[in-house]
NUDO-520486 format. One line per field, with one value per residue: residue in one letter; z negated, x negated, y negated of N, C-alpha, C in turn. Coordinates in nm, 4 decimals. Layout:
REM NUDO-520486
residu <- (a|...);
npz <- (Z|...);
npx <- (X|...);
npy <- (Y|...);
capz <- (Z|...);
capx <- (X|...);
capy <- (Y|...);
cpz <- (Z|...);
cpx <- (X|...);
cpy <- (Y|...);
//
This chain:
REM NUDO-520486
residu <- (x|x|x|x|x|x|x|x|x|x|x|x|x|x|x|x|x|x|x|x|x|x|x|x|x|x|x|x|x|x|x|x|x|x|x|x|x|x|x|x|x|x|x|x|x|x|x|x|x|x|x|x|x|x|x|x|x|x|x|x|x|x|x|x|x|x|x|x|x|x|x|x|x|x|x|x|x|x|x|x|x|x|x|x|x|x|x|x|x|x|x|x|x|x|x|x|x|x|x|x|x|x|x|x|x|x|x|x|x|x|x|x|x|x|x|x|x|x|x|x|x|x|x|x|x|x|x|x|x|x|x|x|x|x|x|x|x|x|x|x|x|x|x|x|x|x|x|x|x|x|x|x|x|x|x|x|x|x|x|x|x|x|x|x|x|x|x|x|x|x|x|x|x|x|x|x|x|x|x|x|x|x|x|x|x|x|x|x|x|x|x|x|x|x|x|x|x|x|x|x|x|x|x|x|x|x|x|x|x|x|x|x|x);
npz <- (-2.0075|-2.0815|-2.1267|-2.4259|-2.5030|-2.5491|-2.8771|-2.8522|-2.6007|-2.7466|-2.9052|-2.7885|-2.6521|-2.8818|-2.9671|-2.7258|-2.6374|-2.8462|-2.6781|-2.4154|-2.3241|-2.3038|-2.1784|-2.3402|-2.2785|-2.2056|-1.8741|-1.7692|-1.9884|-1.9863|-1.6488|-1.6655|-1.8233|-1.6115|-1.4271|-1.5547|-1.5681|-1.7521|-1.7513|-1.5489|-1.3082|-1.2449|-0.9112|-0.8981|-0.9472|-1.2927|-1.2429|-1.4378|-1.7181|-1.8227|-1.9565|-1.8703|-1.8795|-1.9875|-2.0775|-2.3240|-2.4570|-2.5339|-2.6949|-2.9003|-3.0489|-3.3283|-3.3936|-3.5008|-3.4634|-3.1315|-3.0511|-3.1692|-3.2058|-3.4243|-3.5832|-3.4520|-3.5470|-3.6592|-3.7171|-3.6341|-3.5763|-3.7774|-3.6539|-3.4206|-3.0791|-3.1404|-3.0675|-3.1898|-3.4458|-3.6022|-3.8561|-3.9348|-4.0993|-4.1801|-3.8996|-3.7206|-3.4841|-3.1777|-2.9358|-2.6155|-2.5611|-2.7057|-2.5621|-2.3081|-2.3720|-2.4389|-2.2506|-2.0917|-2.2233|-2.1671|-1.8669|-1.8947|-2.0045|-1.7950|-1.5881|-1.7466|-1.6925|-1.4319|-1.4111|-1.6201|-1.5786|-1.4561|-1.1249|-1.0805|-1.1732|-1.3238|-1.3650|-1.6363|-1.9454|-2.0632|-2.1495|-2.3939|-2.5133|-2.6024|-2.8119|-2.9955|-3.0646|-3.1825|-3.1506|-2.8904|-2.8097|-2.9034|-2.7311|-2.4992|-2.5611|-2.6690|-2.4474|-2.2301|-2.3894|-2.5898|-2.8986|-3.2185|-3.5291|-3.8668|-4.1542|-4.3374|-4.4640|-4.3810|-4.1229|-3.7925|-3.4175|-3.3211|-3.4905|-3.4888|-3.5562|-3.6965|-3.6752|-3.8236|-3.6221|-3.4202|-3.1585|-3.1182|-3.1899|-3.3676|-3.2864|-3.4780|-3.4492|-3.5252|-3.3630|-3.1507|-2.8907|-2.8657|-2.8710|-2.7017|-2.4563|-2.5149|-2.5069|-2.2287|-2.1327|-2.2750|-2.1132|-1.8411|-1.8958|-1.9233|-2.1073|-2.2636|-2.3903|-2.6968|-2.8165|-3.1810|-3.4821|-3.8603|-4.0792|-4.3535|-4.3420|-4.1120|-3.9525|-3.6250|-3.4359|-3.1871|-3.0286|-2.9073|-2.6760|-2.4850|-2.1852|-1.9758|-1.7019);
npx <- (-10.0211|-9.7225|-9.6975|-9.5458|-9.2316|-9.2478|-9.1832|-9.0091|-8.8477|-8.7223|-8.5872|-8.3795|-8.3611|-8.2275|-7.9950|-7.8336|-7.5063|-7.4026|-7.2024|-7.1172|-7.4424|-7.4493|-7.6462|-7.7444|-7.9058|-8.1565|-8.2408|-8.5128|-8.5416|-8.3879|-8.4684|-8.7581|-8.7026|-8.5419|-8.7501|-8.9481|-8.8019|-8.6125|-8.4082|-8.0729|-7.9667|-7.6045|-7.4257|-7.1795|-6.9951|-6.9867|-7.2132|-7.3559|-7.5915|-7.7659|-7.8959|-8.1201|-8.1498|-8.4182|-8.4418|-8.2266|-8.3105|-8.5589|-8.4033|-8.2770|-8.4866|-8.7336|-8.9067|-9.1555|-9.2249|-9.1695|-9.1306|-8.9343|-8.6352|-8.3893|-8.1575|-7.7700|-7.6033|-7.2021|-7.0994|-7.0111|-7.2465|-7.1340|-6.9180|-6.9542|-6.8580|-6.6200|-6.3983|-6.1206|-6.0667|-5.8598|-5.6463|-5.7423|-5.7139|-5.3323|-5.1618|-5.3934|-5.5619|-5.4055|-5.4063|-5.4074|-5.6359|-5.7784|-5.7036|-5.8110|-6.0716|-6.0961|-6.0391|-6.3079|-6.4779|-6.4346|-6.4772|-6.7287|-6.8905|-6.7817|-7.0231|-7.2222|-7.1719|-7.2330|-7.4807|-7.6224|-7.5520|-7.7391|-7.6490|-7.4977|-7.2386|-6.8770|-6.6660|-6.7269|-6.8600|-7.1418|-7.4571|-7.5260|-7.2313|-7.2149|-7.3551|-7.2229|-6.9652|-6.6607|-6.6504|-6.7050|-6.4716|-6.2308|-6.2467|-6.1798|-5.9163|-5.7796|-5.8317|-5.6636|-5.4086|-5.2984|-5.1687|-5.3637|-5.3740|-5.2517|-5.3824|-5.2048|-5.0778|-4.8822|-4.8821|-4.7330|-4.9499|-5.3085|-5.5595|-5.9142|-6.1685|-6.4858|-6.5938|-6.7110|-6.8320|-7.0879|-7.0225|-6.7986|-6.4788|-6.1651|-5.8320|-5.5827|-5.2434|-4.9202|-4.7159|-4.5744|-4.5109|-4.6862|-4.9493|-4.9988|-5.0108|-5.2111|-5.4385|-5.4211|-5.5193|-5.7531|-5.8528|-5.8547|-6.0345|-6.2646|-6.3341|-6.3265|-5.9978|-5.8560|-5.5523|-5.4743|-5.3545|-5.3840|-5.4666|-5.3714|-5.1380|-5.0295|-4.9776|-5.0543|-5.3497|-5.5585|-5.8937|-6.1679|-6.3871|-6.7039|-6.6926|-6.9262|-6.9559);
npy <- (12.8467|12.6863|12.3726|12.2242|12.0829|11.7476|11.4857|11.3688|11.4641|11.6960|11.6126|11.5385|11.7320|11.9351|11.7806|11.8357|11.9818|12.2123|12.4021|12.3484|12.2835|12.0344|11.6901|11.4491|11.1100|10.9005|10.7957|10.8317|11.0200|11.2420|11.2738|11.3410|11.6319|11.7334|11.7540|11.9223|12.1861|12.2333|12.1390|12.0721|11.8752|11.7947|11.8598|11.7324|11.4277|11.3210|11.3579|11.4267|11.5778|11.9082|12.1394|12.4192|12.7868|12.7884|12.5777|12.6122|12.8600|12.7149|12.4761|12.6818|12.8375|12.8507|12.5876|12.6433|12.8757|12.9277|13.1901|13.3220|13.3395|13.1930|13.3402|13.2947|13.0251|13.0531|12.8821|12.5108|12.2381|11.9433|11.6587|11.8045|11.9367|12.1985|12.4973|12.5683|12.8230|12.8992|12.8501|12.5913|12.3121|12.1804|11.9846|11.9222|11.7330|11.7299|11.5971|11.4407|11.3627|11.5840|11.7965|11.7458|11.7789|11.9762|12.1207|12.0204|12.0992|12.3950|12.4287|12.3302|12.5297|12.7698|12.6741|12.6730|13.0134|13.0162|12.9333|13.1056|13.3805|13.6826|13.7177|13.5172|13.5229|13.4003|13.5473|13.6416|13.6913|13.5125|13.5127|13.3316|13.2721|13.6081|13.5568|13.4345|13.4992|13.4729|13.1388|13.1294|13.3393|13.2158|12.9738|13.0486|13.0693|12.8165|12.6858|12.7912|12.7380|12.8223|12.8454|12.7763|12.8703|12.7169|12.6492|12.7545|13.0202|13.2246|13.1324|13.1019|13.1858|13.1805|13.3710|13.4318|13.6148|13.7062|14.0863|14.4316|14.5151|14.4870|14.3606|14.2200|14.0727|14.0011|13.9300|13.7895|13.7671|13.6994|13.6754|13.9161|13.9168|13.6951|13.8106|13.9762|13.7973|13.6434|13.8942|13.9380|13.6815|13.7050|13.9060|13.8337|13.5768|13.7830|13.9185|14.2527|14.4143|14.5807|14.7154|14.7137|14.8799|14.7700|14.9969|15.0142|14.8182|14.8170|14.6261|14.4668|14.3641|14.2213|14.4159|14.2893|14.2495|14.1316|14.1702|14.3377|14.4456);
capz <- (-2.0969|-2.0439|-2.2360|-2.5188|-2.5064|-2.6238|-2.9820|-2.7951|-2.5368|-2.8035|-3.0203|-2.7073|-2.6273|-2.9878|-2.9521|-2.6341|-2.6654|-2.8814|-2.6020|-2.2688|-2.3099|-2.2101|-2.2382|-2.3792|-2.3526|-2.1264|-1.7241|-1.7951|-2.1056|-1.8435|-1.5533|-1.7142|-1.8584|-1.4991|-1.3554|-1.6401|-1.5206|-1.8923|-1.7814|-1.4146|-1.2742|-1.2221|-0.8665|-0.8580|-1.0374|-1.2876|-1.2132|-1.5992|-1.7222|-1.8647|-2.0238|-1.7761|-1.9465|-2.0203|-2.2268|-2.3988|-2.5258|-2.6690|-2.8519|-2.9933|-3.0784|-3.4320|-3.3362|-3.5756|-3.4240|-3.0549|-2.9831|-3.2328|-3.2375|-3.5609|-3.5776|-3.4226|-3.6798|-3.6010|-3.7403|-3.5577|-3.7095|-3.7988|-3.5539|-3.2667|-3.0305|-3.1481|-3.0339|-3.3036|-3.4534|-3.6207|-4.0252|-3.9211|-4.1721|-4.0546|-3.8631|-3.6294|-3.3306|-3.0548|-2.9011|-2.4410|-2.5603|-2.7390|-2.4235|-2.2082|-2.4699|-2.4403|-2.1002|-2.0503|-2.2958|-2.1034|-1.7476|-1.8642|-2.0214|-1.6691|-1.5513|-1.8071|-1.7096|-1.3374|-1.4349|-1.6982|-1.5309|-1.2911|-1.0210|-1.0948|-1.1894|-1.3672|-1.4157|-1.7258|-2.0770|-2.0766|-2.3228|-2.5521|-2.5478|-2.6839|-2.9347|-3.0200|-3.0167|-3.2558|-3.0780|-2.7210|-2.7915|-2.9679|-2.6845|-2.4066|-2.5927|-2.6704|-2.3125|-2.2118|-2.4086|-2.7014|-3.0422|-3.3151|-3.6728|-3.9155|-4.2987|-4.4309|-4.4790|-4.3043|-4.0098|-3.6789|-3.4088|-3.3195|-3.5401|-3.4308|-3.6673|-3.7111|-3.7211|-3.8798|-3.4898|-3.3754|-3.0700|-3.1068|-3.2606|-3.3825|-3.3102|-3.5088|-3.4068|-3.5761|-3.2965|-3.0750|-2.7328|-2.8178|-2.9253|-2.5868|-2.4080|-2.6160|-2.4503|-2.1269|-2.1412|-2.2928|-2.0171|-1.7435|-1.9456|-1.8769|-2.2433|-2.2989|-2.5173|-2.7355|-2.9413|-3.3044|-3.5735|-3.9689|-4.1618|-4.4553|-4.3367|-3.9857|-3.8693|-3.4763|-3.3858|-3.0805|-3.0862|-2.8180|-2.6176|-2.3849|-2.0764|-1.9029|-1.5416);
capx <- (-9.9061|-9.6277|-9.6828|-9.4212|-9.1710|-9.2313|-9.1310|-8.8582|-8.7713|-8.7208|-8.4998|-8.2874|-8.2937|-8.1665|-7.8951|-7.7513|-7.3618|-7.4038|-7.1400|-7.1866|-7.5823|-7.4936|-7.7400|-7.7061|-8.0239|-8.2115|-8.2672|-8.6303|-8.5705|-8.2987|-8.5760|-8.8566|-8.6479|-8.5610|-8.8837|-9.0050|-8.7387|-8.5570|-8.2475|-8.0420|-7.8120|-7.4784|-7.3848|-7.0698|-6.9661|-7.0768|-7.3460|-7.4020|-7.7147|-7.6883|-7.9944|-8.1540|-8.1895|-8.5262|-8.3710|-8.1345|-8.4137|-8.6358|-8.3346|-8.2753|-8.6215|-8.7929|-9.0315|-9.2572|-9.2199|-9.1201|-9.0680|-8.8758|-8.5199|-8.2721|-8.0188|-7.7071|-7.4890|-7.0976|-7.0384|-7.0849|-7.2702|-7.0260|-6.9140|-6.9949|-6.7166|-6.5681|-6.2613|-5.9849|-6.0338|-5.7432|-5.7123|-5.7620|-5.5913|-5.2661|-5.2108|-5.5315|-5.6042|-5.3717|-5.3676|-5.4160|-5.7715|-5.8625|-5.6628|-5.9062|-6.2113|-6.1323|-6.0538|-6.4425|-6.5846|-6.4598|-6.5522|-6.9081|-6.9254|-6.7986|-7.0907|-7.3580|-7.2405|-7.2985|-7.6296|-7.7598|-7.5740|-7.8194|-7.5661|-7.4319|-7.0629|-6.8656|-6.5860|-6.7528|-6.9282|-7.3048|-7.5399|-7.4367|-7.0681|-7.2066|-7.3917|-7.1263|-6.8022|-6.5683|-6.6472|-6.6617|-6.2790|-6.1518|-6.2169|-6.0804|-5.7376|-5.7656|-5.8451|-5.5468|-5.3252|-5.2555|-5.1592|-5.4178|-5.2644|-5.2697|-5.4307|-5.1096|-5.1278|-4.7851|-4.8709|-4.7939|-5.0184|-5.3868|-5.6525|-6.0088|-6.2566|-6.5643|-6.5455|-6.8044|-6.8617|-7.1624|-7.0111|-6.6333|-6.4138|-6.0562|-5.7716|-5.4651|-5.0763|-4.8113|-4.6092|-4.6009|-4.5071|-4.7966|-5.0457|-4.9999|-5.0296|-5.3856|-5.4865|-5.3902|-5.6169|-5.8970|-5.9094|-5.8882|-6.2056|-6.4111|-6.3167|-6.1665|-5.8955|-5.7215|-5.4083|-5.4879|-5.2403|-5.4037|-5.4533|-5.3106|-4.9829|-4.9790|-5.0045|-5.1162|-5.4359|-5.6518|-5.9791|-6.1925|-6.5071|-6.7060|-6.7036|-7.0423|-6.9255);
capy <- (12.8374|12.5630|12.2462|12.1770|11.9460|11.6242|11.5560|11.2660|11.5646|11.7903|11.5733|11.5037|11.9098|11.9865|11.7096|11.9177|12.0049|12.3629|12.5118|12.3453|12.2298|11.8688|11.6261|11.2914|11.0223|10.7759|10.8566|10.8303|11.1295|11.3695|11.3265|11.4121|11.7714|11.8110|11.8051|12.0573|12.2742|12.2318|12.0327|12.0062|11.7829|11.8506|11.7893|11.6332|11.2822|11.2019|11.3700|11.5624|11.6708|12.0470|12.2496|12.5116|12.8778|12.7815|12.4538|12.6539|12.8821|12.6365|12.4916|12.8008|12.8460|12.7823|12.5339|12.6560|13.0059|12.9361|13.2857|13.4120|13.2796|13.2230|13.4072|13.1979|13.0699|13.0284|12.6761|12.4469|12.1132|11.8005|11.6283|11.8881|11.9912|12.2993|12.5357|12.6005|12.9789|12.9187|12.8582|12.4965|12.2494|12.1868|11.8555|11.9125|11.6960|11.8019|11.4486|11.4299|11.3488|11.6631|11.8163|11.6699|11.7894|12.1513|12.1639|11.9933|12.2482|12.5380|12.4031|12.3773|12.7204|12.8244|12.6077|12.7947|13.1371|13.0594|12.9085|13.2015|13.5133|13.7304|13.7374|13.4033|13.5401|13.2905|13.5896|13.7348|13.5659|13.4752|13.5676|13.1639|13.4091|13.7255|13.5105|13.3086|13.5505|13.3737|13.0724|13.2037|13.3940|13.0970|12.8440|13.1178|13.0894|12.7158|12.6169|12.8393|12.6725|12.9432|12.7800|12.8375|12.9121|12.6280|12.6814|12.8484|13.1773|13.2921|13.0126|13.1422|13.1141|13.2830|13.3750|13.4735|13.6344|13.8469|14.2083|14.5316|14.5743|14.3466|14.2722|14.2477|14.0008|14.0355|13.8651|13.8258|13.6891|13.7485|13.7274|14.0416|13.8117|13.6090|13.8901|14.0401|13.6782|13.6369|13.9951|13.8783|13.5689|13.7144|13.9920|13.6849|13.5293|13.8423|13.9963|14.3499|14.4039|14.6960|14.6356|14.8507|14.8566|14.7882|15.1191|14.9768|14.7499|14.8918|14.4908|14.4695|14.2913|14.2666|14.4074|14.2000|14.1973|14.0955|14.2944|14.3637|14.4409);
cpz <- (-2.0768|-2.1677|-2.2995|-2.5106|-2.5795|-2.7541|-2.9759|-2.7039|-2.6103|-2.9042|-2.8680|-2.6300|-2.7521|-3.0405|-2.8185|-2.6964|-2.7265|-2.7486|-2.4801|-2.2571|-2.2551|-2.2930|-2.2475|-2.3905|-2.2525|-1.9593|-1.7168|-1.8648|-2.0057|-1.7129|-1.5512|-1.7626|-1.6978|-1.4186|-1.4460|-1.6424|-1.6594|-1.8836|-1.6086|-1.3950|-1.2047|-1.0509|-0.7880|-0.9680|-1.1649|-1.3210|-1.3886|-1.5464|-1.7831|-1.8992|-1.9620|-1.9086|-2.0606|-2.1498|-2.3697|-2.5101|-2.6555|-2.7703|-2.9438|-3.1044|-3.1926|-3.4010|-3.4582|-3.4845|-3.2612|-2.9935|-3.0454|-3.2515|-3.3198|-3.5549|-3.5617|-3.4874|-3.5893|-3.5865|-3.6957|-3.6660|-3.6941|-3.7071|-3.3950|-3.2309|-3.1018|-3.1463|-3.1910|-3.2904|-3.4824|-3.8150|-4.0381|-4.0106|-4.1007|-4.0230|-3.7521|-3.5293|-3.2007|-2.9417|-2.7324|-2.5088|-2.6416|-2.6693|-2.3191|-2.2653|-2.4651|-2.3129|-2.0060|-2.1482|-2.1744|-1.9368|-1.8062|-1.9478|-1.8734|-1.5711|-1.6369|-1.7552|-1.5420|-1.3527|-1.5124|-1.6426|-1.4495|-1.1753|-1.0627|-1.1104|-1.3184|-1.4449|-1.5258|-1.8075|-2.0660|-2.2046|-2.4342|-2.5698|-2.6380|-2.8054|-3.1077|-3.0306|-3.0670|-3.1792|-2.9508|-2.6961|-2.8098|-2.8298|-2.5550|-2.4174|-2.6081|-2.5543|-2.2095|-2.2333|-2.5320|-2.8323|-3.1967|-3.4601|-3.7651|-4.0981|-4.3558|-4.3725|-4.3851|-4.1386|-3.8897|-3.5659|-3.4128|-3.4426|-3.4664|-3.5444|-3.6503|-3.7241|-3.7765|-3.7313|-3.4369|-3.2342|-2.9843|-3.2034|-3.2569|-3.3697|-3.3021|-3.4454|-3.4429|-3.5084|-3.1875|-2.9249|-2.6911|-2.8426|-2.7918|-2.4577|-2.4630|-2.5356|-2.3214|-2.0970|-2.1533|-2.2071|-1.9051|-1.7507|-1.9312|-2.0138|-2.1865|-2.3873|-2.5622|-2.8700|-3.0282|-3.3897|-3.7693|-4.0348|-4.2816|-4.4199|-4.1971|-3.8700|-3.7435|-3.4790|-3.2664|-3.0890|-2.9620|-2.7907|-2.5378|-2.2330|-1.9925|-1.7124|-1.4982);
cpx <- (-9.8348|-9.6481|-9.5652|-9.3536|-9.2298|-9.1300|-8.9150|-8.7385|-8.7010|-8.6366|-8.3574|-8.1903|-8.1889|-8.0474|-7.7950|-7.6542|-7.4235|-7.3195|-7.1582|-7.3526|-7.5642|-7.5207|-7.7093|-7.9258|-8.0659|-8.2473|-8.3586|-8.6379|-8.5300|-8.4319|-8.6727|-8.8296|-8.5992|-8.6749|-8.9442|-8.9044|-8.5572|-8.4119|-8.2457|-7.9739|-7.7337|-7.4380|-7.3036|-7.0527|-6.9169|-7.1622|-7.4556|-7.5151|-7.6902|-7.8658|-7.9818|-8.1332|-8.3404|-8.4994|-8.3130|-8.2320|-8.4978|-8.5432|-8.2695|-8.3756|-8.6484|-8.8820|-9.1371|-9.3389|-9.1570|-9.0663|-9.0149|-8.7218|-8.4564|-8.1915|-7.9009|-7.5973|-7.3755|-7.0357|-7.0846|-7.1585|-7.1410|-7.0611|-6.9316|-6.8383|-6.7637|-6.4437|-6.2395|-6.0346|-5.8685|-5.7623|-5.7617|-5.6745|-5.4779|-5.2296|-5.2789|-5.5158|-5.5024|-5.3193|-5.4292|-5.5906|-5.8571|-5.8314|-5.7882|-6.0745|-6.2533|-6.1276|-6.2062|-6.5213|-6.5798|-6.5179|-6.6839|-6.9446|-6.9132|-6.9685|-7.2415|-7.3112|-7.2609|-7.4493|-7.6743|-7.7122|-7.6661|-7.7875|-7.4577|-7.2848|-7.0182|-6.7374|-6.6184|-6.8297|-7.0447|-7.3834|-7.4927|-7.3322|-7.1257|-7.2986|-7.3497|-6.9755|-6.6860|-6.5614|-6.5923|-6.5224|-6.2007|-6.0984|-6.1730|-5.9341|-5.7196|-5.7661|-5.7482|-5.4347|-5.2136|-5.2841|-5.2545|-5.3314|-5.3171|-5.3560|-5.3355|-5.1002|-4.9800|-4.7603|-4.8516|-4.9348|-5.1714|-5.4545|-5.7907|-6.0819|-6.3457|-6.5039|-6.6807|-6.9005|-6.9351|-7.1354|-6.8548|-6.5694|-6.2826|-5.9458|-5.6094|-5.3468|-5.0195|-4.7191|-4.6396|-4.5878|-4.6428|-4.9502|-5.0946|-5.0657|-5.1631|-5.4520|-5.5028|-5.4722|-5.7546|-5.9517|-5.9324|-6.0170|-6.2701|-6.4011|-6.2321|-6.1197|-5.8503|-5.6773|-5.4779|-5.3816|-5.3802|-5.3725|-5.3565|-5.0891|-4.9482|-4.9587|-5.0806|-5.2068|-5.5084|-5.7769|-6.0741|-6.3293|-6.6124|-6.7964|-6.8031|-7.0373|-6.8465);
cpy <- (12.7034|12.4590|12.2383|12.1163|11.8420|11.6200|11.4574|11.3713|11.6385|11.7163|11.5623|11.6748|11.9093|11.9208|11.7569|11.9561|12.1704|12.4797|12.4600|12.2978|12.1097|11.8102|11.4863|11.2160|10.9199|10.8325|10.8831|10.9314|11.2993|11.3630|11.4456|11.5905|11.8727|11.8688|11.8970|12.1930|12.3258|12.1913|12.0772|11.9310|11.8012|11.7889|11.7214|11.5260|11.3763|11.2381|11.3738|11.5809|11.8067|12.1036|12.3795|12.6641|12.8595|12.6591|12.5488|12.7416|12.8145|12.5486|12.5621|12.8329|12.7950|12.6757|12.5314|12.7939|13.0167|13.0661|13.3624|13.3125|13.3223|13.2519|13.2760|13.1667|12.9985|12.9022|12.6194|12.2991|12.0188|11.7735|11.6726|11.9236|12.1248|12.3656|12.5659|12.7884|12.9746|12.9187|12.7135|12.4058|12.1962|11.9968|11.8656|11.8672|11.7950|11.7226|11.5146|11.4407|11.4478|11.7902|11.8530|11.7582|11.9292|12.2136|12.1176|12.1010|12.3968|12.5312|12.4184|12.5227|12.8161|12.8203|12.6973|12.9814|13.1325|13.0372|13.0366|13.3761|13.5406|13.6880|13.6035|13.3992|13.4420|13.3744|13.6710|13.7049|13.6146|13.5021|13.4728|13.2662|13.5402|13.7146|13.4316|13.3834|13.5095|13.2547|13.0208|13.2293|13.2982|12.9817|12.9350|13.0755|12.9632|12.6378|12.6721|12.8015|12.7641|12.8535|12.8126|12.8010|12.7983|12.7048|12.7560|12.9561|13.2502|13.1403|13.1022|13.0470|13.2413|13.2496|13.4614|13.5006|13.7640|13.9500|14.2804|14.5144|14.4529|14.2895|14.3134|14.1614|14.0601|13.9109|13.8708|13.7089|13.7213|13.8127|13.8121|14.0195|13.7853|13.6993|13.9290|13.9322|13.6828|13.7453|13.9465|13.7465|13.5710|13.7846|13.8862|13.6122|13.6150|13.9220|14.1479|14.3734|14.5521|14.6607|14.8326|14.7809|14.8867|14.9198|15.1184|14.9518|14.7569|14.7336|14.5255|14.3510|14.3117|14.3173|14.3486|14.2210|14.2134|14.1653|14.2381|14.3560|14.3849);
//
C-alpha cells in the first residue's frame, strides 16, 4: 500500500490551485511530490509544478476516509481563483491583470485535461470539468472573452447555473447575438449545446454539456 503523504505534503497538496492543481511551496516540498508520483513539472519556463491524477485524488479525498471522496462543492474558498458565472457584483476586476489570471487558469485546465484524459485530448473537459460544471462553463466563456452579467437583475451579459440534469448546466443571455456566440465557444471547449426556449416566458437559454467523444 503507498505511504501517505506527509502531514507538510498534504498541507501543500490541499493548498493546490482548485482549477489548474498548481503547486505553491519549497523545492525540497515539489520534489519530494514528484518523486511520489503526486506532483510534475511543467516543462517549459517557469517550470510549474501541477498535481498528477494521483495528487488530485488525494486532495479530493477525506483524509479520514481516503477512499471515499466529498462531494465537490462549486464555491470556491476565499481568495481562490475563480471564473465569473455571472451575478457578480457589479464593478468586478476586469483590470490586464485579471486578463492575464484567466487566460493562466484556462491554459492549465488545458494542461490537466492532457494530463487526466486516457488519450491525452486537450479538445474535450476532464473529469475536475464534469465535477465542476458551473465552474468549468463559466471559465470557457471568461477565457474567451464573453461578458459575465453584473448583480442586477436586467444586466446584460452571461449567466451560468446549475440545472435538475446532473450533468448539464444552463446558460442564460439576454442577448440573442451573444447567446449564440456563448454556444459557439462552448462547442470549441469540448461542450455541446441546445438553444431551449422557457415554458413559462418562452426566454432562450443554452442547455450545455460536456461532450464525451
Amino acid at each position: 500500500m503507498t505511504r501517505p503523504p506527509t502531514a507538510a505534503q498534504r498541507r501543500v497538496i490541499d493548498d493546490a490551485d482548485p482549477v489548474t492543481g498548481r503547486l505553491r511551496g519549497t523545492e525540497a516540498q515539489l520534489a519530494a511530490l514528484v518523486g511520489r508520483g503526486l506532483a510534475f513539472r511543467h516543462p517549459r519556463p517557469p517550470h510549474a509544478h501541477f498535481l498528477t491524477p494521483a495528487g488530485h485524488r488525494i486532495r479530493e479525498a477525506d483524509p479520514a476516509e481516503p477512499q471515499a471522496p466529498p462531494p465537490a462543492p462549486e464555491a470556491p474558498a476565499p481568495g481562490v481563483f475563480a471564473a465569473r458565472v455571472g451575478g457578480e457584483p457589479a464593478g468586478a476586476d476586469a483590470s490586464p491583470a485579471r486578463t492575464r489570471e484567466v487566460h493562466s487558469a484556462w491554459q492549465g485546465l488545458l494542461e490537466l485535461r492532457r494530463m487526466t484524459n486516457p488519450d491525452g485530448a486537450t479538445d474535450r473537459p476532464c473529469g475536475w470539468e464534469r465535477t465542476h460544471l458551473v465552474r468549468a462553463a463559466a471559465l470557457a466563456l471568461e477565457a474567451a472573452g464573453h461578458r459575465p452579467a453584473d448583480a442586477a437583475p436586467d444586466s446584460g451579459g452571461y449567466r451560468v447555473r446549475a440545472t435538475a440534469q446532473p450533468q448539464a448546466v444552463a446558460v442564460h443571455e439576454p442577448d440573442a447575438t451573444a447567446l449564440r456566440a456563448c454556444a459557439a465557444t462552448l462547442e470549441q471547449a469540448g461542450w455541446q449545446t441546445g438553444e431551449h426556449a422557457e415554458a413559462r416566458t418562452r426566454v432562450r437559454y443554452l442547455l450545455a454539456s460536456p461532450r464525451r467523444k
